[in-house]
Kinemage of the C-alpha trace (Angstrom):
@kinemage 1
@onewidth
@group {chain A} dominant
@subgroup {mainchain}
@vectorlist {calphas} color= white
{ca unk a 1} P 20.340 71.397 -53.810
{ca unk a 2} L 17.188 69.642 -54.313
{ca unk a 3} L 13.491 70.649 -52.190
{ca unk a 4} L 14.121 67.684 -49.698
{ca unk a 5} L 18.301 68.841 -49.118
{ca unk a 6} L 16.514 72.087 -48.469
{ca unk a 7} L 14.191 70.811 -45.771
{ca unk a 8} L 17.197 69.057 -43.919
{ca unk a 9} L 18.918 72.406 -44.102
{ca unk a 10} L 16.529 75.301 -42.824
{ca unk a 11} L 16.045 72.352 -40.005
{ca unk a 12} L 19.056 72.144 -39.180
{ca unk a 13} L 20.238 75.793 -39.481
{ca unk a 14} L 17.401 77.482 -38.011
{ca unk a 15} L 17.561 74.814 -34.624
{ca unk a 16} L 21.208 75.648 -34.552
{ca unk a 17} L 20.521 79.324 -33.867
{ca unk a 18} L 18.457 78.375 -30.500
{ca unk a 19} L 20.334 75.229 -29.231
{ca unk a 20} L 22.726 73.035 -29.405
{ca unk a 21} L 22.661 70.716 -32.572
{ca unk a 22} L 24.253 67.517 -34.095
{ca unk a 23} L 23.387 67.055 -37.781
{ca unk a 24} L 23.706 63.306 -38.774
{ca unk a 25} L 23.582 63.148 -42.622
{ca unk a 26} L 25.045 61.488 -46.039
{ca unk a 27} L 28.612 61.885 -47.097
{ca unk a 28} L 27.554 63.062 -50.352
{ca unk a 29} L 26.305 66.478 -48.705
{ca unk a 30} L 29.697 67.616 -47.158
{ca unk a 31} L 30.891 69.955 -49.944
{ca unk a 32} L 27.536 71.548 -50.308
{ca unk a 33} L 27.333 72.204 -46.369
{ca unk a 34} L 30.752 73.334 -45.890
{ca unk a 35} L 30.144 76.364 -48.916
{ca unk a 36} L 27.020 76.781 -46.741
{ca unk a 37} L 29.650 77.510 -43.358
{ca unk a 38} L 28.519 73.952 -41.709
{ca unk a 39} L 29.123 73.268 -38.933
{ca unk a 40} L 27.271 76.203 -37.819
{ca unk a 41} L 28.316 77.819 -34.465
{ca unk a 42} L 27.251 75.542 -31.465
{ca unk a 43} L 26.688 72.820 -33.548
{ca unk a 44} L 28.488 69.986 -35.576
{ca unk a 45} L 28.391 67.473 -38.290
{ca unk a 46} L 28.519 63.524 -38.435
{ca unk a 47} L 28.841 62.099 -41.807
{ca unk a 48} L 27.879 58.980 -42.324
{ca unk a 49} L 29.592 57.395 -45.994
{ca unk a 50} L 27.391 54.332 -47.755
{ca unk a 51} L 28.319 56.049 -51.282
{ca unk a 52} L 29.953 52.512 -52.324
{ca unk a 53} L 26.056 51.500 -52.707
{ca unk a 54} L 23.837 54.806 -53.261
{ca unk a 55} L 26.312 56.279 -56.278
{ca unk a 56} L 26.169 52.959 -58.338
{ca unk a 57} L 22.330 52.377 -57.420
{ca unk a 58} L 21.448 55.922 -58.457
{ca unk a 59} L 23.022 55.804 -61.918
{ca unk a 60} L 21.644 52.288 -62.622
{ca unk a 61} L 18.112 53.637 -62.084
{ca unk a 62} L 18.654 56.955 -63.956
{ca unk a 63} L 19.227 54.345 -66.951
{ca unk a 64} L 16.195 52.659 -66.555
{ca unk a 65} L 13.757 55.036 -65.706
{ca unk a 66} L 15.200 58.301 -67.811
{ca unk a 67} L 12.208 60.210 -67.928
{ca unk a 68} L 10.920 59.398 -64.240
{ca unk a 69} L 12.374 60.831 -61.417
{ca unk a 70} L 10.471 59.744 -59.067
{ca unk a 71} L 11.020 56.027 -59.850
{ca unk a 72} L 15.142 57.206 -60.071
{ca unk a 73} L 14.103 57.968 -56.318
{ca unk a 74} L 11.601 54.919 -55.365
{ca unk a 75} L 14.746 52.288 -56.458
{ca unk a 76} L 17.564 54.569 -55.116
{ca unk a 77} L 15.981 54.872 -51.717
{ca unk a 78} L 16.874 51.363 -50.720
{ca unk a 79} L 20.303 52.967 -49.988
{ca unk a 80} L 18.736 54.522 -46.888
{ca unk a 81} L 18.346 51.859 -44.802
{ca unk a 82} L 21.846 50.543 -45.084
{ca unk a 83} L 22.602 54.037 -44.434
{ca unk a 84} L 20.370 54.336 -41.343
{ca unk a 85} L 21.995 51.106 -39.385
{ca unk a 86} L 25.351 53.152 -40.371
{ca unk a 87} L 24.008 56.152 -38.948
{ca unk a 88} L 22.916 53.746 -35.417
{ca unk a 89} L 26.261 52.696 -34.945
{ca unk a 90} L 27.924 55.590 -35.325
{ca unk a 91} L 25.361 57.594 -32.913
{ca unk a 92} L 25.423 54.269 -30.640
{ca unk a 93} L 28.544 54.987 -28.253
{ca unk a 94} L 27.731 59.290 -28.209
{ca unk a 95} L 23.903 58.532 -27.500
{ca unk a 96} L 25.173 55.996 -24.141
{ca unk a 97} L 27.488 59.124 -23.116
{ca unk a 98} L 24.422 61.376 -22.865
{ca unk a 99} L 25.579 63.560 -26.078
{ca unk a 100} L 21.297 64.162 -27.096
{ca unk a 101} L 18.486 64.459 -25.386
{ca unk a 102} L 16.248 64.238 -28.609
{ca unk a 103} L 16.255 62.332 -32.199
{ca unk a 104} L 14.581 64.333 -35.065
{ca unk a 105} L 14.489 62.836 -38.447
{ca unk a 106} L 12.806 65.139 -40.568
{ca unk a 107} L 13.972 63.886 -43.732
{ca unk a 108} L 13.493 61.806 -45.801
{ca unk a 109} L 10.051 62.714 -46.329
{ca unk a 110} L 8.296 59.726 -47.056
{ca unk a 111} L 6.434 57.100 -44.586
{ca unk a 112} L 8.531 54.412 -46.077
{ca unk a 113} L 11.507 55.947 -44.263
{ca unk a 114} L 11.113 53.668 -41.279
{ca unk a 115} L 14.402 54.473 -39.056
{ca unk a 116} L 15.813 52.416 -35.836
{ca unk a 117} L 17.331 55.583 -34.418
{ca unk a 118} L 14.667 54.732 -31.610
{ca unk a 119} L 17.056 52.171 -30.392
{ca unk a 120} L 19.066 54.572 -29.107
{ca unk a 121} L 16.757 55.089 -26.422
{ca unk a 122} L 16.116 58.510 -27.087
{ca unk a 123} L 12.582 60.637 -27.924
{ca unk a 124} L 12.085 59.781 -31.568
{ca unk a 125} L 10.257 62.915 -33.662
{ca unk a 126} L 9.443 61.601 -37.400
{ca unk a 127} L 8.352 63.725 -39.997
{ca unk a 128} L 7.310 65.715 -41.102
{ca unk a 129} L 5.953 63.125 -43.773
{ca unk a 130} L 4.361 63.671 -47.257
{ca unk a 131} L 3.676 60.435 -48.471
{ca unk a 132} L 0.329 58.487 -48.967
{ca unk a 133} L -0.860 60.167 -51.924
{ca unk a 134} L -2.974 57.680 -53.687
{ca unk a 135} L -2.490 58.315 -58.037
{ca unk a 136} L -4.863 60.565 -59.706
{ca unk a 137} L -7.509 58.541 -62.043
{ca unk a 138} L -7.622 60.825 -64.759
{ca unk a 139} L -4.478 61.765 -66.094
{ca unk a 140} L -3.180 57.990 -67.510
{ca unk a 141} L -0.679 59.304 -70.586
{ca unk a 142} L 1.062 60.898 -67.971
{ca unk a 143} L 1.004 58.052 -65.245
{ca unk a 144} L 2.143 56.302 -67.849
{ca unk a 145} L 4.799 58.782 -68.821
{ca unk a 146} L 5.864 58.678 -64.966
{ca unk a 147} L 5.999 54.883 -65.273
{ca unk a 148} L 3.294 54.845 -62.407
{ca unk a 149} L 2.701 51.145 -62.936
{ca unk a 150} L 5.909 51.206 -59.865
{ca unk a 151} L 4.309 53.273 -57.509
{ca unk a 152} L 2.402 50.294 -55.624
{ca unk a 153} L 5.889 49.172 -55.117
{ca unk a 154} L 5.709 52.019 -52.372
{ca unk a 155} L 3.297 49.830 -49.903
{ca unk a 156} L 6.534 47.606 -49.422
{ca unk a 157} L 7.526 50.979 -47.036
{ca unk a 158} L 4.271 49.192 -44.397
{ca unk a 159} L 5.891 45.994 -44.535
{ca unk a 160} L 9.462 47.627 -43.429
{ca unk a 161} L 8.069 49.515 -40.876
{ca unk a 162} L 6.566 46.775 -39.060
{ca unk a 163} L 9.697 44.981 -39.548
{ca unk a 164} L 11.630 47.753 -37.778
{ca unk a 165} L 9.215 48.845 -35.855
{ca unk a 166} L 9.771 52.791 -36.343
{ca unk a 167} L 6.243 54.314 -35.973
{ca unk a 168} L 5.426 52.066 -33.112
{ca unk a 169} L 8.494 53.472 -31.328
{ca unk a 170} L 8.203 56.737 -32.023
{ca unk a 171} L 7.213 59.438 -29.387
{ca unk a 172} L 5.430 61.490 -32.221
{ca unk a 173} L 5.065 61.258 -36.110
{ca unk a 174} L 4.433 64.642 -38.347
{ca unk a 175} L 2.348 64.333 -41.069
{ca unk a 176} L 1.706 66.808 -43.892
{ca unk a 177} L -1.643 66.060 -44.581
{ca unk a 178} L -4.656 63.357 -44.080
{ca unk a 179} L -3.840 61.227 -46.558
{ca unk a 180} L -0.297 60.296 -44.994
{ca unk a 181} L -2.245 60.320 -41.353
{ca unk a 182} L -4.264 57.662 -42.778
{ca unk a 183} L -1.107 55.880 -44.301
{ca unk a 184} L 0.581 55.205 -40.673
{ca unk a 185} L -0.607 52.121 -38.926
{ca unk a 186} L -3.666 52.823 -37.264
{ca unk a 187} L -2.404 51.921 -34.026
{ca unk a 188} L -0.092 54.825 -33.645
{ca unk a 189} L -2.109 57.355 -35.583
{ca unk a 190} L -2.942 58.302 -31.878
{ca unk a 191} L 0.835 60.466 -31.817
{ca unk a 192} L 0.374 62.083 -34.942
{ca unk a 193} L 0.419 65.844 -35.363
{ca unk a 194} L -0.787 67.663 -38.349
{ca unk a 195} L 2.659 69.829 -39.786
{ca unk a 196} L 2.993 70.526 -43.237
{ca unk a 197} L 6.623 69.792 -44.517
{ca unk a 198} L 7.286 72.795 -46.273
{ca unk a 199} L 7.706 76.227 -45.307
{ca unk a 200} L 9.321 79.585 -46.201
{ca unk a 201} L 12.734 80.966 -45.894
{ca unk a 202} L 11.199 84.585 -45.767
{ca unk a 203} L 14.630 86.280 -45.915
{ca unk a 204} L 14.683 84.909 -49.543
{ca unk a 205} L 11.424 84.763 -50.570
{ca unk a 206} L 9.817 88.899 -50.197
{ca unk a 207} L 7.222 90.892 -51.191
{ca unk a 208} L 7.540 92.533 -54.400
{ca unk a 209} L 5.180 94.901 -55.884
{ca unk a 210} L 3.107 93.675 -58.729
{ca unk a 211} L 4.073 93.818 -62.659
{ca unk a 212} L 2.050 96.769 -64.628
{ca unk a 213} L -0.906 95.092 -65.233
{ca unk a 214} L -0.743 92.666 -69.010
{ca unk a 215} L -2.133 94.971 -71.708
{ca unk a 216} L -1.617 94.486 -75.896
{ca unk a 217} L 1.424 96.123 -74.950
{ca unk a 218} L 2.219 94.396 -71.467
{ca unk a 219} L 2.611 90.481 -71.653
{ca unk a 220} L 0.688 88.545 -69.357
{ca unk a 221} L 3.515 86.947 -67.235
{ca unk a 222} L 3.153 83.335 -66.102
{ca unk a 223} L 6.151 81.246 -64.093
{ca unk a 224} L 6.366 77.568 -63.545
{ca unk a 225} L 9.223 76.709 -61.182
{ca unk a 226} L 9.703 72.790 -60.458
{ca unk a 227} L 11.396 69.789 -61.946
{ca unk a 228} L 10.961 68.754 -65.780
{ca unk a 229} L 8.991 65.483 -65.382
{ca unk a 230} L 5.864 64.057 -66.674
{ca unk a 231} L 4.212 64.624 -63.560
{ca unk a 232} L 4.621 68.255 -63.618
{ca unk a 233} L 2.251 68.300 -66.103
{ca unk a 234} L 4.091 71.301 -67.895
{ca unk a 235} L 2.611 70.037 -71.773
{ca unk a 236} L -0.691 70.792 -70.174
{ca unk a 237} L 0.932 74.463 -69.258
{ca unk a 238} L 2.321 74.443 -72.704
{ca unk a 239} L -1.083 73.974 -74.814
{ca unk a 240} L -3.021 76.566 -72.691
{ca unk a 241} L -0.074 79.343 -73.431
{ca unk a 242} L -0.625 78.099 -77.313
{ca unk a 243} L -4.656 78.462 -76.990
{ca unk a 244} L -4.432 82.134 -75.234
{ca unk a 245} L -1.356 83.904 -77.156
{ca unk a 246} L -3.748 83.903 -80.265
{ca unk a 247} L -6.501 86.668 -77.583
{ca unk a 248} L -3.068 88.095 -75.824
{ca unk a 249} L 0.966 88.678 -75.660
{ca unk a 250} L 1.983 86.137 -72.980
{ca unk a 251} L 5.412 84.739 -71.433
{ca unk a 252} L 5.863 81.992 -69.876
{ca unk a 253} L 9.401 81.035 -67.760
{ca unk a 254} L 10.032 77.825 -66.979
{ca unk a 255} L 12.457 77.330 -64.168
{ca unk a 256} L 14.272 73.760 -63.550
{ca unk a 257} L 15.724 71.147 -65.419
{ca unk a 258} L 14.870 67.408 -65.324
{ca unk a 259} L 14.923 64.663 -68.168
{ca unk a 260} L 11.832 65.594 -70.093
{ca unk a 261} L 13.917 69.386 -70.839
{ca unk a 262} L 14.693 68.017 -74.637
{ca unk a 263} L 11.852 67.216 -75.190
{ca unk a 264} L 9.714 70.297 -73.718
{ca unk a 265} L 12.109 72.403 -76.269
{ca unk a 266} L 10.736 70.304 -78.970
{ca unk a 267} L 7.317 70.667 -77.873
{ca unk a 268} L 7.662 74.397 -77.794
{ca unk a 269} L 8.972 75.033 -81.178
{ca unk a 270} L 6.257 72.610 -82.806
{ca unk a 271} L 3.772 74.674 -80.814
{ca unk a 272} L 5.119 77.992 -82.451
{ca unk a 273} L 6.001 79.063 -78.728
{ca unk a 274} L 10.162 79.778 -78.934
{ca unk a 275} L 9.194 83.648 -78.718
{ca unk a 276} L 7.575 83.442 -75.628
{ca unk a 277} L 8.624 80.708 -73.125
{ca unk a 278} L 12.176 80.559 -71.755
{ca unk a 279} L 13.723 78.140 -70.335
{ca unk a 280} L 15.653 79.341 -67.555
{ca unk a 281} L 17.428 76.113 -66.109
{ca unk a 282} L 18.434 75.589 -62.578
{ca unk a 283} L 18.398 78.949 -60.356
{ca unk a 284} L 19.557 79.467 -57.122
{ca unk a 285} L 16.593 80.531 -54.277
{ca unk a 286} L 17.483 83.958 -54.492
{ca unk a 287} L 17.237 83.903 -58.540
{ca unk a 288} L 13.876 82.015 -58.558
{ca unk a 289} L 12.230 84.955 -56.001
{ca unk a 290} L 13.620 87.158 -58.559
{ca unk a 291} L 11.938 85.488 -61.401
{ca unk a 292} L 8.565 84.069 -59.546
{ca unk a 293} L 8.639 88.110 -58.339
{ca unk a 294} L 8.631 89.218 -62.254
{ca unk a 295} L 5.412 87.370 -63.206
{ca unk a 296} L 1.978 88.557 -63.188
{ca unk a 297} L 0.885 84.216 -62.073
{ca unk a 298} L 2.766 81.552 -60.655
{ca unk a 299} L 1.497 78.234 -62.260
{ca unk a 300} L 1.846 74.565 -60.618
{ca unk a 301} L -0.133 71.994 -63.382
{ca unk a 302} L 1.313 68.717 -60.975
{ca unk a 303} L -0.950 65.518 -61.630
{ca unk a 304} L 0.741 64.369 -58.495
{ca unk a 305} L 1.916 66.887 -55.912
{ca unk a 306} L 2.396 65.545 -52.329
{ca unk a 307} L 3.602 68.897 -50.529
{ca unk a 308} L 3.555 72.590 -52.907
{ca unk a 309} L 6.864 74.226 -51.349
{ca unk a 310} L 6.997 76.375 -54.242
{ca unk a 311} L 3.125 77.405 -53.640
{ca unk a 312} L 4.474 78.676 -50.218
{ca unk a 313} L 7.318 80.481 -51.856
{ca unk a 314} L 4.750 81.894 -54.610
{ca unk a 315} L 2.689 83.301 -51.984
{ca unk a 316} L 5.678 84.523 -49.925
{ca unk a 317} L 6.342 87.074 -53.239
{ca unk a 318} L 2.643 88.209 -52.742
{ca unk a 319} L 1.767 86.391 -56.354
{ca unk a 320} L -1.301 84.426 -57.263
{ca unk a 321} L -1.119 80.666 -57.675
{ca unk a 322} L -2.875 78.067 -59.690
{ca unk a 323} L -2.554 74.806 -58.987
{ca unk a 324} L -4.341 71.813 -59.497
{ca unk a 325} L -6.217 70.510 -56.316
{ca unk a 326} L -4.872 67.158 -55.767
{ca unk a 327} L -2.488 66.072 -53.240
{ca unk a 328} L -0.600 69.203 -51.111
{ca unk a 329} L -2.160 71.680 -53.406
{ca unk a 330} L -5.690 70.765 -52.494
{ca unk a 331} L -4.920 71.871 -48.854
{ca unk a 332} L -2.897 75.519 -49.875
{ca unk a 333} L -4.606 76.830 -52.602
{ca unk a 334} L -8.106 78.631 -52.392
{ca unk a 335} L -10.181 81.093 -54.360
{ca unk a 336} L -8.480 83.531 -51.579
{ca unk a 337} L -4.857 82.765 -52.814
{ca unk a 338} L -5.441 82.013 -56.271
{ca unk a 339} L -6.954 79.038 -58.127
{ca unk a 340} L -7.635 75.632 -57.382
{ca unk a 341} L -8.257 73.353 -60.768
{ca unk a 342} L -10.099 70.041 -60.252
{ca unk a 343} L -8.477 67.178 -61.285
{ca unk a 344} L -10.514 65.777 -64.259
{ca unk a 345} L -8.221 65.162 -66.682
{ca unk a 346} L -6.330 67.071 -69.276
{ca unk a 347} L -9.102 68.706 -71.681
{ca unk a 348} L -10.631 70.425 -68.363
{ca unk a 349} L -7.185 71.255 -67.592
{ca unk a 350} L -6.493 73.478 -69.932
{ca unk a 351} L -9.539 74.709 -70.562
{ca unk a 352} L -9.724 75.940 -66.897
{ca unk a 353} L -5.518 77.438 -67.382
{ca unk a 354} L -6.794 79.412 -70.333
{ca unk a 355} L -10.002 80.802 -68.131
{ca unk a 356} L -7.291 81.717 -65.401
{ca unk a 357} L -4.909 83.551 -67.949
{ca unk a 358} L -8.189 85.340 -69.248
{ca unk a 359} L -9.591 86.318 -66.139
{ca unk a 360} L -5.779 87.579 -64.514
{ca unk a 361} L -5.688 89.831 -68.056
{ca unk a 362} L -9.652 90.958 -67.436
{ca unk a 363} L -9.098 92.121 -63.546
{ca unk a 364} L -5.190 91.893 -62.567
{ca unk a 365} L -6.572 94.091 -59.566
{ca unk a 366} L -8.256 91.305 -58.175
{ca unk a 367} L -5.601 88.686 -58.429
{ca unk a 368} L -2.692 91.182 -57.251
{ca unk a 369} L -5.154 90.735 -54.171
{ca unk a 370} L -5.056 87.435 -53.914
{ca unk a 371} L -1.338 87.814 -53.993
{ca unk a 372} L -1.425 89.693 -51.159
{ca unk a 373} L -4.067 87.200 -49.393
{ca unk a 374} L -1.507 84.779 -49.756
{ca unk a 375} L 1.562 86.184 -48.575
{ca unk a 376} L -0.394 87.410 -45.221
{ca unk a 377} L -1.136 83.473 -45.201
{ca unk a 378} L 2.370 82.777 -45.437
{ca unk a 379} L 3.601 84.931 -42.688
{ca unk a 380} L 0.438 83.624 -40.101
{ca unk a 381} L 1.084 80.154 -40.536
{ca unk a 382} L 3.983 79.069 -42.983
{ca unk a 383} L 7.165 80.517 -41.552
{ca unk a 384} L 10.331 78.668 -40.879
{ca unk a 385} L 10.007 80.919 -37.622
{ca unk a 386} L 7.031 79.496 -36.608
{ca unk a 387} L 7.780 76.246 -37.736
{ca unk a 388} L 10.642 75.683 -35.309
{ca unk a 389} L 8.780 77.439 -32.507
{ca unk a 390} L 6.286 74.907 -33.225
{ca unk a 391} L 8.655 72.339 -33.127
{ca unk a 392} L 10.943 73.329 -29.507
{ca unk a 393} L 7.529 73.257 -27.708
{ca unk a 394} L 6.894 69.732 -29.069
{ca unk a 395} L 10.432 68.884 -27.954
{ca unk a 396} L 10.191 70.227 -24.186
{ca unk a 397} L 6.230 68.807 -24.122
{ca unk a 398} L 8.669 65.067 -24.946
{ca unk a 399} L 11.217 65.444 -22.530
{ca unk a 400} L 8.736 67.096 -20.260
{ca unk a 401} L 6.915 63.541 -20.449
């Protein structure tokens, strides 16, 4: 399922292999767990059922807001809290009993998921969070695209929490970066710990040797995985492949769907681009390693990126990234890794793609290396290993307390 499904899952599956674990979580997920062999051994599954509200909600907004999918999501997340005071009651008789010694709610993602699990009188762990991310000042046609104009709405997620009172009550809050530090209430910025959100399911995501190097025979490779939004920034992409395939034979693969997909078709075959840029739909993990593991570049042109999971997963296949450095991108990607574009707007944009493609056709010798930079990155410090290793000693340093 989706990058924030995902999160719940590895969480979930990887604790379940060292302790005992209850996973509370929506009705809607039950068929996808169960073909995933939930409830794992020494472990089990509560499912808590507001679809009467969150089904109807979600396909209002998908009307509304067709071509933003993050608004889809802003609207639609008003369904969690009716889901979380479902979630409290059924928890509520279990927690009295002495069922859990810890609450963990690592998803959603966002700060505005303010949660009164605490009331069961348990250790509350939030996070890790994402949120914060202030908009990018240089990129309007696509803020606008992205219907941005709702994103202030997101501040209403402050008022909520001092309402219910989550981060005050919590024994310690994750956060991703500094900008969603600085977007909990300063008074309990004091039990935050710095975790990024996102890591790597190495099992999935290998090393792969690198592609013969692009020649006037050998395309120069280039993937984009992520969902087809304005935000992506993928008709940025889309130009710089149109400025370079007139110097050299490129390909570009675009992997994931979203609502702008009709459109990015039409905007290839205008551009003269049909022969070399594929759009490969919705993959499973395992297919986008494959694919991400085919191409000479992985490219991430997000306006407005608050974490970079598939950065991680780029780097985990030992393949240079470029990504522009705003948001989680500015705090993965390096000259060591790959390529980190300043955010000045969409002229500089592609201007600074097409030096990129030029200079991984000039010296692919040098950026294989920062491929392998990367993926020695990935295993020091990015690891769903040493994430929940990370995360038990926060646990017993809690109940320790």
């Amino acid at each position: 399922m989706g990058s924030v499904s995902q999160l719940g899952w590895q969480w979930y599956s990887r604790l379940a292999r060292l302790v005992p674990v209850t996973l509370l979580t929506h009705v809607r997920n039950r068929t996808a767990l169960a073909e995933a062999g939930a409830p794992l051994p020494d472990s089990e599954v509560l499912y808590v059922d507001t679809e009467w509200l969150a089904g109807p909600l979600y396909k209002v907004m998908s009307r509304l807001f067709p071509h933003s999918q993050h608004t889809v999501f802003l609207f639609s997340s008003v369904d969690y809290f009716v889901y979380d005071r479902a979630a409290l009651r059924a928890v509520a008789a279990r927690t009295a009993a002495g069922a859990w010694d810890i609450v963990h709610v690592p998803t959603p993602v966002s700060p505005m998921a303010a949660t009164l699990l605490y009331r069961t009188g348990l250790p509350l762990v939030l996070g890790p969070w994402n949120g914060g991310l202030t908009n990018p000042e240089n990129f309007p046609e696509i803020l606008r695209a992205e219907a941005a104009w709702t994103y202030p709405l997101r501040n209403l997620g402050k008022l909520i929490n001092a309402v219910r009172r989550s981060t005050r009550n919590a024994s310690a809050i994750l956060v991703a970066n500094r900008s969603t530090r600085d977007a909990v209430p300063a008074g309990d910025r004091d039990r935050c710990r710095l975790m990024i959100e996102n890591a790597v399911d190495t099992d999935v995501f290998r090393a792969v040797g690198y592609p013969a190097p692009p020649s006037q025979r050998q395309p120069l490779r280039l993937v984009f995985v992520g969902r087809l939004i304005p935000v992506k920034g993928v008709t940025m992409l889309l130009e710089a492949v149109q400025r370079f395939r007139s110097r050299q034979r490129v390909e570009l693969m675009l992997v994931g769907d979203g609502p702008l997909a009709s459109e990015l078709q039409r905007e290839v075959a205008e551009r003269g681009l049909d022969d070399c840029v594929t759009f490969a739909g919705e993959r499973s993990p395992k297919e986008v390693a494959e694919l991400i593991g085919a191409a000479h570049l992985f490219v991430l042109p997000s306006v407005r990126e608050s974490g970079g999971a598939v950065l991680l997963e780029a780097m985990a296949c030992a393949r240079p990234v470029a990504a522009i450095a705003y948001g989680g991108p500015a705090e993965i990607v390096d000259e060591g890794v790959g390529r980190a574009i300043p955010p000045e707007g969409r002229t500089p944009v592609v201007d600074e793609l097409v030096k990129v493609f030029e200079e991984v056709t000039a010296n692919p010798a040098q950026w294989a290396a920062k491929g392998r930079v990367g993926l020695e990155r990935v295993r020091a410090h990015y690891t769903w290993d040493a994430k929940i290793k990370q995360a038990l000693a926060l646990y017993g340093e809690l109940l320790h307390r």
